[in-house]
N, C-alpha and C positions, 0 to 999 in steps of 0.2 A: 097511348095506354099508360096511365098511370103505375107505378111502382106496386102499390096497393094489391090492384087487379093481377100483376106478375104474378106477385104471392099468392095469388090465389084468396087473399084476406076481403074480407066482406067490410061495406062500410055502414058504421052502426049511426045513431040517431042524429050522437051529439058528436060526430066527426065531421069536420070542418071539410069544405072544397079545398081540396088540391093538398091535402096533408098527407102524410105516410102514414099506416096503421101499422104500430108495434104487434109483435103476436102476444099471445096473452103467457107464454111460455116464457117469455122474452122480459116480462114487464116486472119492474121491482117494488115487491108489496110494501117491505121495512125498509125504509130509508135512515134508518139511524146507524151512528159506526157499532162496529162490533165491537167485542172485549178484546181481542185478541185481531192486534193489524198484521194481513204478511204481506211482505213487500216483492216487488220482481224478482230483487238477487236472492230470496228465500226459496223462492220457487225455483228458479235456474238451478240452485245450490241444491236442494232435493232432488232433481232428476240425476244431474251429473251422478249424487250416492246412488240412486238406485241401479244405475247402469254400472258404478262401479259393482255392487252389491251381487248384481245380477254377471259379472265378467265381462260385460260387452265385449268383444273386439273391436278394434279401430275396421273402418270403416275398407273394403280391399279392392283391387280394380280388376273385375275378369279380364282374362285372355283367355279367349275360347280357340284361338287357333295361331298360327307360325305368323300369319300376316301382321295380326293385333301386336305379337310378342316383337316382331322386327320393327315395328312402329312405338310400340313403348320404349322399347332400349333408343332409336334414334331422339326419340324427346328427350328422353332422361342424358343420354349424350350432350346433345345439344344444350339442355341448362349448365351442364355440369362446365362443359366449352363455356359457353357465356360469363359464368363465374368467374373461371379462370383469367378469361379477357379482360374482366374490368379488370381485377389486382393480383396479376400473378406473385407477388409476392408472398400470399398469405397460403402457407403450406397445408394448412388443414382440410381448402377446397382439393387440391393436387389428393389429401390421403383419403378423404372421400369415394373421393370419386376411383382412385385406383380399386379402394375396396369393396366399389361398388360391382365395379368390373370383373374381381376375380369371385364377388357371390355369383353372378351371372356364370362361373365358369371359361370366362373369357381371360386365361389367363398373361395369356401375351399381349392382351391389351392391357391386361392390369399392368405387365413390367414395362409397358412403355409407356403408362402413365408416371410412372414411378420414376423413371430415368430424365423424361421430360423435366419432374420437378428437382432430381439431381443435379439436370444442368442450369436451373434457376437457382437454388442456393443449395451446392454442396454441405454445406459447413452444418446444417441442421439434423442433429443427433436424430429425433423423433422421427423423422425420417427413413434417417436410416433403419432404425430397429420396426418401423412398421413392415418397410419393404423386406423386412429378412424374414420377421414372422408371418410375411404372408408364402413366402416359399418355403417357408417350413411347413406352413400348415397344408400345402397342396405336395407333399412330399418332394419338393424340388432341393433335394440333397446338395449338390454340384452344384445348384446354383445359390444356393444360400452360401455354401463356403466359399464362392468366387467374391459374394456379397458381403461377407464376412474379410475378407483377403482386401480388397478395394477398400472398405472403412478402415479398417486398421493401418492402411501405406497413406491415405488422406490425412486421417485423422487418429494418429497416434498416440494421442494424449486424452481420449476417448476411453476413459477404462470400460464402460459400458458394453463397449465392441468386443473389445479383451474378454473381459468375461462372459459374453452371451457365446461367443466363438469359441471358447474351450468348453463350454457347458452344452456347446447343441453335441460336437466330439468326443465327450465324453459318454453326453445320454445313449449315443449312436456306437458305443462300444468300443471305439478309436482311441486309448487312452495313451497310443504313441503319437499321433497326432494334435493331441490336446497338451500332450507334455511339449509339444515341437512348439505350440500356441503359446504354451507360458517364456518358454527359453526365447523365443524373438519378445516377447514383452517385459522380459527383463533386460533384455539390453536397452533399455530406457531407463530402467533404475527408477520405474513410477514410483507410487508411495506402498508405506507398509499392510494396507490391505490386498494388493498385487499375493505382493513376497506370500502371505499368510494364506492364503488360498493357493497357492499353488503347492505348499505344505499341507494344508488339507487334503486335496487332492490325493498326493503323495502316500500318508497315509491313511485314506481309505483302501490302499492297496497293500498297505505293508512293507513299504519302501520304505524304512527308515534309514538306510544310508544314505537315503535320494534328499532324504528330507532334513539331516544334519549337512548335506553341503549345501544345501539353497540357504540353510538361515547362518554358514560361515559367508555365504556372499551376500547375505541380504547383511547382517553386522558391519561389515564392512563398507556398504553402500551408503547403510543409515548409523552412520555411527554414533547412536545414543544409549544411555547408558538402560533405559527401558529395555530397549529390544535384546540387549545382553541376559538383565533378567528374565525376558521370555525365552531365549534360547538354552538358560541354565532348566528353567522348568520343564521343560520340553525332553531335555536328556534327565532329571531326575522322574517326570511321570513316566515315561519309560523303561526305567530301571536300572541307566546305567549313572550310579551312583558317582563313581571316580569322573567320571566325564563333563557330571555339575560341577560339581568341585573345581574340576582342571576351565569350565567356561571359565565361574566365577575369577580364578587366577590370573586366567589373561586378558579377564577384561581390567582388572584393576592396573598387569603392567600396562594394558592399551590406554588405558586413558591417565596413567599417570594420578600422584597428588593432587595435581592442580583441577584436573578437572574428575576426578572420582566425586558423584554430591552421597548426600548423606541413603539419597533411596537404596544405590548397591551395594553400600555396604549393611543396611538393614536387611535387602531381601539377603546376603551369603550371611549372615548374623543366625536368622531363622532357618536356612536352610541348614546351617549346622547343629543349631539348636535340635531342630526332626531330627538329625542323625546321632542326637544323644553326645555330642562332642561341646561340653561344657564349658573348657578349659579355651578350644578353639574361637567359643562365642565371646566370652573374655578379651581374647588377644583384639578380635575383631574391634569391637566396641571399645575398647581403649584405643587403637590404634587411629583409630574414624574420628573419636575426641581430640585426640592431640594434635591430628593433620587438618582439622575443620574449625576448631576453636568450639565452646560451648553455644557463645551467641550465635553459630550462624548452623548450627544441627541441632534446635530445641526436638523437633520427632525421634532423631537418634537417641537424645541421652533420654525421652522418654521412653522409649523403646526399652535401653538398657535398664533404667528405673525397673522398667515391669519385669524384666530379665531377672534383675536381681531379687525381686519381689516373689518369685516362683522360683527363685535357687540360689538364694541369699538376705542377705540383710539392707541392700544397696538401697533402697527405697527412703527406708529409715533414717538415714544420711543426710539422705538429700531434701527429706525433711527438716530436719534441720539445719541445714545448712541455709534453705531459704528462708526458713523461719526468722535465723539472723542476721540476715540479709535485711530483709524486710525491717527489720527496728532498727538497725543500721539508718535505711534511705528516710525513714519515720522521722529520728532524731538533726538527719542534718535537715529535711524539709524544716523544723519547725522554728531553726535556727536564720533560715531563708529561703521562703517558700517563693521565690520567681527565680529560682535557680533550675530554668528547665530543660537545661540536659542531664539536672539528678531525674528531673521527671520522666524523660523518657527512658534511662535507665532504669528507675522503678518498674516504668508500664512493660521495659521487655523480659525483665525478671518475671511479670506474674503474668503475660503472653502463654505460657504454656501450664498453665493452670485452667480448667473447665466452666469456672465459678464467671461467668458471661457478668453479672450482677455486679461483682467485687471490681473488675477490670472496667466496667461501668463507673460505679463510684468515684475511682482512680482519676479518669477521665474527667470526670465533672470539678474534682478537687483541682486538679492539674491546671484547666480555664477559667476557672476565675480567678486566678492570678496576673488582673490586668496589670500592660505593660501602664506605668505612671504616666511618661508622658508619649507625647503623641509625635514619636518622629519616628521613621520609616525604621531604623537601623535597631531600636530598641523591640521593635513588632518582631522581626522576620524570625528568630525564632519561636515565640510564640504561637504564631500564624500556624507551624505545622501541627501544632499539639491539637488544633482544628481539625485540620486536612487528617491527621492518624486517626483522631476520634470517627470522624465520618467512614473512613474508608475502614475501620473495625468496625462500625452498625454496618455495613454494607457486607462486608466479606467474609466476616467472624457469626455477628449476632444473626444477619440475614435478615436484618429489621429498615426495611425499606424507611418509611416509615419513620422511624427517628432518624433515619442518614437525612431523608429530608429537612425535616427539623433543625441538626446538627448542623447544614449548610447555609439555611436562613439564620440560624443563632451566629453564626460566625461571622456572616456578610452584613448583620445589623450593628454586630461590637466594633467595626474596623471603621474609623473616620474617613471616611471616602470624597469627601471634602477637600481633606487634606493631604492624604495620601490611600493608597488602595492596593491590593496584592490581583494583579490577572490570575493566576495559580489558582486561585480559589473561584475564581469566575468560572473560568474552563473547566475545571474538575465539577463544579456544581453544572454545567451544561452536558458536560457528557456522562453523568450519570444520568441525565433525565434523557437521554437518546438509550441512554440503554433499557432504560423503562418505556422504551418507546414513546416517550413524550415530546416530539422534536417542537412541535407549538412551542411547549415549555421552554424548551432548551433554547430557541430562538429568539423568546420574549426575555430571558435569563441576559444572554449576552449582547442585547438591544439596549437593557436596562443599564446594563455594565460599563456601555461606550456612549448613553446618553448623560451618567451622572461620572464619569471618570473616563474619558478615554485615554486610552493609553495604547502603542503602536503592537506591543503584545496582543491587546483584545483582538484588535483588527483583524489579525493575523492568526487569532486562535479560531475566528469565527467566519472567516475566508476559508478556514483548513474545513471546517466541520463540513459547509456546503458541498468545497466539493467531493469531498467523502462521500456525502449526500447525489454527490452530479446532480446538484442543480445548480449549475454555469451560470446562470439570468441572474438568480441571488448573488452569485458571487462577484459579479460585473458590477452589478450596485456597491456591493461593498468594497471592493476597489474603487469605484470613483469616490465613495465618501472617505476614504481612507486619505486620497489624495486631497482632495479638500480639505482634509485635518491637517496633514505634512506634504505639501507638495515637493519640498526640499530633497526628500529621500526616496534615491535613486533603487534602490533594491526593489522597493515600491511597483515604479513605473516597469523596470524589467520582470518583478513576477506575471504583472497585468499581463505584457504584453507576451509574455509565455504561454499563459493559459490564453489568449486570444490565438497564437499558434497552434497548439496543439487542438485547438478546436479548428484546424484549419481556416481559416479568417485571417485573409495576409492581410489585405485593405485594412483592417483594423488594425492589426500590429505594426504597421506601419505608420498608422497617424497616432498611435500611440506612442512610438520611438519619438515622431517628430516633435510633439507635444514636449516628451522629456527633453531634449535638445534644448528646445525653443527657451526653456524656463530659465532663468538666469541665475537661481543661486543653490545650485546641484551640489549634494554633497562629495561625491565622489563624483565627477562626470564621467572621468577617464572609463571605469567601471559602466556607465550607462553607453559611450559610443562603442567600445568593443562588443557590447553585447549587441547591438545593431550592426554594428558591421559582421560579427558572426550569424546574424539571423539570414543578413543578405548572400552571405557568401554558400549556407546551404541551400537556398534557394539558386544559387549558379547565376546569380544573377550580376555579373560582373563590373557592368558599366553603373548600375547603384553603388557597389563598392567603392569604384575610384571615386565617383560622385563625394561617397560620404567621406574617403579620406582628404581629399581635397579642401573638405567644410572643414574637416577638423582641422588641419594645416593653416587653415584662416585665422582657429584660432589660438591658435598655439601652435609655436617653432618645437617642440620636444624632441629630440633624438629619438624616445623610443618610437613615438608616431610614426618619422621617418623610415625605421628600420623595419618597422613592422609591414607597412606600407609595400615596400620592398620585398620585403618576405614573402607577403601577397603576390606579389608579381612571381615573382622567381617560383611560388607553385602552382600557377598558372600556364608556366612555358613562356609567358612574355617577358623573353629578354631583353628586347632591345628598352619596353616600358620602366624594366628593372635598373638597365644603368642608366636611365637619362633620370629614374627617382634619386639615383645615387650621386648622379652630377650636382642636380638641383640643392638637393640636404649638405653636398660640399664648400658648394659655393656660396650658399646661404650661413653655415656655420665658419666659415673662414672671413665674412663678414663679421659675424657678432663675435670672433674673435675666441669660442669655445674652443680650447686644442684639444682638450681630452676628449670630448666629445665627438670632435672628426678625430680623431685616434681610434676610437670605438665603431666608426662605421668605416674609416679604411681597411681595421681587423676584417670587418662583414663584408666589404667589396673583397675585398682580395679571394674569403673566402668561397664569396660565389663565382669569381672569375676560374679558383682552382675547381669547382665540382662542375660545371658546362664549359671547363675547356676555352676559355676567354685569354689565351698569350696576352692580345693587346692588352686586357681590362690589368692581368698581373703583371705585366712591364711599367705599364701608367702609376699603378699601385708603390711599386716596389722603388721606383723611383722619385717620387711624392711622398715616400714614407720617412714618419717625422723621429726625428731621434729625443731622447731622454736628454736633459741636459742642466746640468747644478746653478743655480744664479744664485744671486745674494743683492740682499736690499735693504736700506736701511728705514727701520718700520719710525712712523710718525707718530707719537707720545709727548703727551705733555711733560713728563719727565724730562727732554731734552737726553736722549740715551743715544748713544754714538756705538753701540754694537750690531755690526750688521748680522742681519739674519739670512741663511741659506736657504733655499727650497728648488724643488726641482719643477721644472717646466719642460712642454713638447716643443718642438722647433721643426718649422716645414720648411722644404728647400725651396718652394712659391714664395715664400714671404719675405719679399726683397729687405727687409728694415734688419729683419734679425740673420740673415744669409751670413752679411761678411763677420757678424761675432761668432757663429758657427766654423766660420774659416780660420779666423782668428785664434779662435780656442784648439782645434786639431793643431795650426800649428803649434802652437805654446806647446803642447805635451808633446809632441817629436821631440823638439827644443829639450825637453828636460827630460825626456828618456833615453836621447845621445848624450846630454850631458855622466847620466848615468852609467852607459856603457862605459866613457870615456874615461870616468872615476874606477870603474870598477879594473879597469886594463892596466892602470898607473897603481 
């Protein structure tokens, strides 16, 4: 049976054998396009609005009875398991799925979901605080503060814990309890948002006695000159007048001249000022001037300025006074206009002037006073009237914008050819990190060390990465670094620091060896210690002697020796100890160094007296070399017949010098009986 016939469609004159017949429903009369095309995702896109339109619900799964409900919960179990199987470290399946658990009402399997993923990573705040608001929200009192009691002895330095634990205590009408929560969280002495809420606390109840001792022990804790001023406001919004005043007092003896800044003596300035005590604000403000200097309290004397400007003529003065200033610094500029430390003392006189424009000008006038010629030492002054320009569009004007400007203007006038400033590399790169440009900032100090390298860049742009922690970046730039100066030893120990502390000893070790290997080490001394300290926290002992061995190879040094030694003896290996101390004796009693075995008999003797070694201090003490005056007649082409004296060691082993040592004790008996002998006649 043909298709046709299925249809039930009839077949007409000019229909072909064995064809399908379209219905006539079916068949398309216009075959031409429309004005208007709509596409699939048109259509998909219109239903989706309509069912938003219309509220659809998502789509739901009956459970018509207990059977279905114990078989959906074992599925949804079971994926939730599976998840966790493949990557139990990812904590959001663990808070999932607990929370799935306690919508079910299944609450003891939510907490032993919850505890499961405790014992996978403790240390996970988000964690915590789900697990707590889930037994809060199931009224599980007791056990929230048990959960609250456990994060806080964990993890202590969790303020989050802190404050959700005194805040559920608090809600819960426990406000002895929530104070017992603040008092264990200040003996951490956390930071001043702690302190400050637990003073809130305090007085929402009206404990203001409670709350003047917390901020004499938070003062004390934090002792900056800020939190003084907040503890003064805090007793004048309150009303006790005398008690501001008496803060203000003791914070100035607490902190002394030296370190009083200009803010506390502004905020007890104003504080007097409200109290209508004129003569007070006066003393203040002078006194702040004299102990600070003008240049370094421009906000104070403007302060007083305004002081005076509201209860005197002070303003007016000061008018003038920089006015004269000002054609002062005018006339010597124009007498020598690259004299630019008048420059900068001009730019800090009009620093505290508002006129952004005029302190602008200033600056432009100030650089283009190139230095003439082109050697390093006539720049460096210079150079900073750059660096102030930039860092005032940045700080002052808040003109991104021209700082940029201002650092490419700077880095094009400096012959880099010939010479170059890092200073200005770095600061132009970490401005652009703080605009979040690191591309920039990367491509900044790439540019910096492909047309000037210099051991500064290296090292400013080593620092930036791993600030960054990108470690991979900074491994490259260390090895290009060494490429540049293989010579310097500081070099190859930073590498091989940051390959330790990334844990990677196999590296930091072919990295030691590499420094070793290299033959014209600036410092070496400095490069083997730092290996042989890298091995010895590793405990790894027989690398140790290994390495001291090598060095001994290549070089006899005393300190080598003794260090060596040193080693040993904090180890407990004695016997290794004296036979390094034989070895270095009998080795410098060759090369004929006396002061040198002088200095490690001192160090034998002294380790045979601290372990108890009689033999090691009988050997010592009898081997020990005496001081002893000789004279010798020095060799000059002058032909000079005065002999000169010096003093020498003398060891009682050293058969050649022995019997003039005998010799000499007798002489002086000899002539200290003779002495007696005068003296008795």
């Amino acid at each position: 049976m043909s298709q046709a016939v299925a249809f039930g469609a009839k077949r007409g004159s000019d229909d072909k054998p064995g064809a399908t017949r379209i219905p006539k429903a079916a068949r398309v009369k216009n075959k031409t396009p429309a004005a208007m095309q709509i596409t699939a995702e048109q259509i998909l896109q219109e239903v989706t609005d309509r069912q938003l339109e219309k509220g659809a619900p998502p789509p739901k799964q009956p459970i018509r009875n207990e059977e279905e409900l114990r078989d959906y919960k074992m599925r949804k179990r079971k994926t939730f398991e599976d998840n966790i199987r493949k990557n139990r470290g990812v904590i959001s399946n663990w808070i999932k799925y607990a929370e799935w658990e306690a919508g079910q009402k299944e609450i003891q399997r939510a907490e032993s979901v919850f505890e499961r993923a405790l014992d996978e990573d403790h240390r996970n705040i988000g964690l915590w605080l789900k697990y707590a608001e889930m037994e809060m929200k199931n009224g599980q009192v007791n056990h929230a503060r048990n959960l609250w009691n456990r994060g806080v002895t964990i993890l202590p330095r969790a303020d989050q814990f802190w404050f959700k634990f005194a805040y559920m205590e608090e809600m819960l009408g426990e406000v002895g309890k929530a104070r017992q929560v603040f008092e264990r969280w200040m003996e951490w002495e956390p930071q001043e948002q702690a302190w400050f809420s637990y003073i809130k606390m305090e007085m929402r109840y009206k404990e203001v006695e409670r709350a003047r001792k917390i901020y004499e022990r938070f003062v004390q804790v934090h002792p900056v000159t800020k939190y003084w001023i907040k503890y003064a406001k805090f007793e004048e919004e309150n009303g006790y007048l005398a008690a501001a005043r008496n803060v203000y007092e003791r914070g100035m003896e607490f902190f002394g001249d030296e370190h009083t800044d200009e803010s506390f003596y502004m905020a007890f300035a104003k504080y007097e000022e409200r109290q209508k005590e004129f003569e007070r604000v006066r003393t203040i403000y002078k006194y702040a001037i004299d102990k600070l200097g003008k240049e370094k309290c421009t906000d104070l004397f403007k302060a007083y300025s305004q002081f005076e400007k509201r209860h005197g003529d002070r303003l007016a003065i000061d008018d003038v006074i920089t006015s004269k200033r000002r054609l002062q610094y005018e006339e010597q500029l124009a007498l020598n206009s690259r004299d630019y430390d008048l420059w900068f003392n001009y730019i800090r006189l009009m620093e505290g002037h508002s006129d952004v424009d005029l302190l602008r000008e200033i600056y432009e006038r100030a650089i283009a006073n190139i230095p003439p010629i082109q050697e390093k030492r006539y720049w460096r002054r210079y150079i900073y009237l750059w660096i102030n320009y930039a860092l005032f569009e940045e700080l002052a004007a808040k003109d991104m914008e021209r700082t940029r400007e201002v650092y490419k203007a700077a880095l094009s006038t400096i012959p880099h050819r010939i010479f170059t400033f890092a200073k200005i590399w770095i600061m132009y790169s970490h401005f652009e990190v703080r605009q979040l440009e690191l591309n920039q900032a990367r491509k900044i100090l790439g540019n910096a060390i492909g047309m000037c390298p210099k051991t500064k860049l290296y090292r400013g742009y080593i620092e930036l990465e791993l600030e960054l922690r990108e470690f991979g970046r900074a491994r490259i730039l260390y090895e290009k670094f060494l490429e540049f100066n293989p010579s310097n030893c500081t070099t190859w120990i930073k590498y091989a620091e940051l390959e330790s502390i990334l844990g990677d000893v196999d590296r930091t070790r072919a990295i030691f060896e590499l420094a070793t290997e290299y033959p014209s080490m600036d410092i070496p001394e400095i490069l083997w210690k730092a290996y042989i300290d890298f091995e010895v926290e590793l405990e790894d002992w027989e690398r140790v002697r290994a390495l001291y061995e090598r060095l001994l190879d290549k070089t006899k040094h005393i300190k080598v020796w003794l260090s060596y030694a040193k080693f040993e003896a904090s180890i407990e290996e004695l016997e290794n100890t004296r036979a390094i101390f034989g070895r270095a004796d009998k080795l410098l009693k060759e090369l004929g160094r006396q002061e040198e075995r002088k200095s490690l008999h001192d160090l034998w003797l002294t380790f045979g007296m601290t372990h108890g070694d009689e033999a090691c201090q009988f050997d010592i003490q009898k081997e020990k070399a005496k001081r002893v005056k000789n004279r010798h007649l020095p060799s000059n082409e002058g032909g000079a017949t005065e002999w000169e004296e010096y003093w020498e060691y003398v060891f009682p082993d050293e058969g050649t010098k022995a019997p003039n040592l005998k010799l000499l004790e007798m002489a002086k008996k000899w002539k200290k009986g003779n002495e007696e002998a005068l003296s008795n006649v």
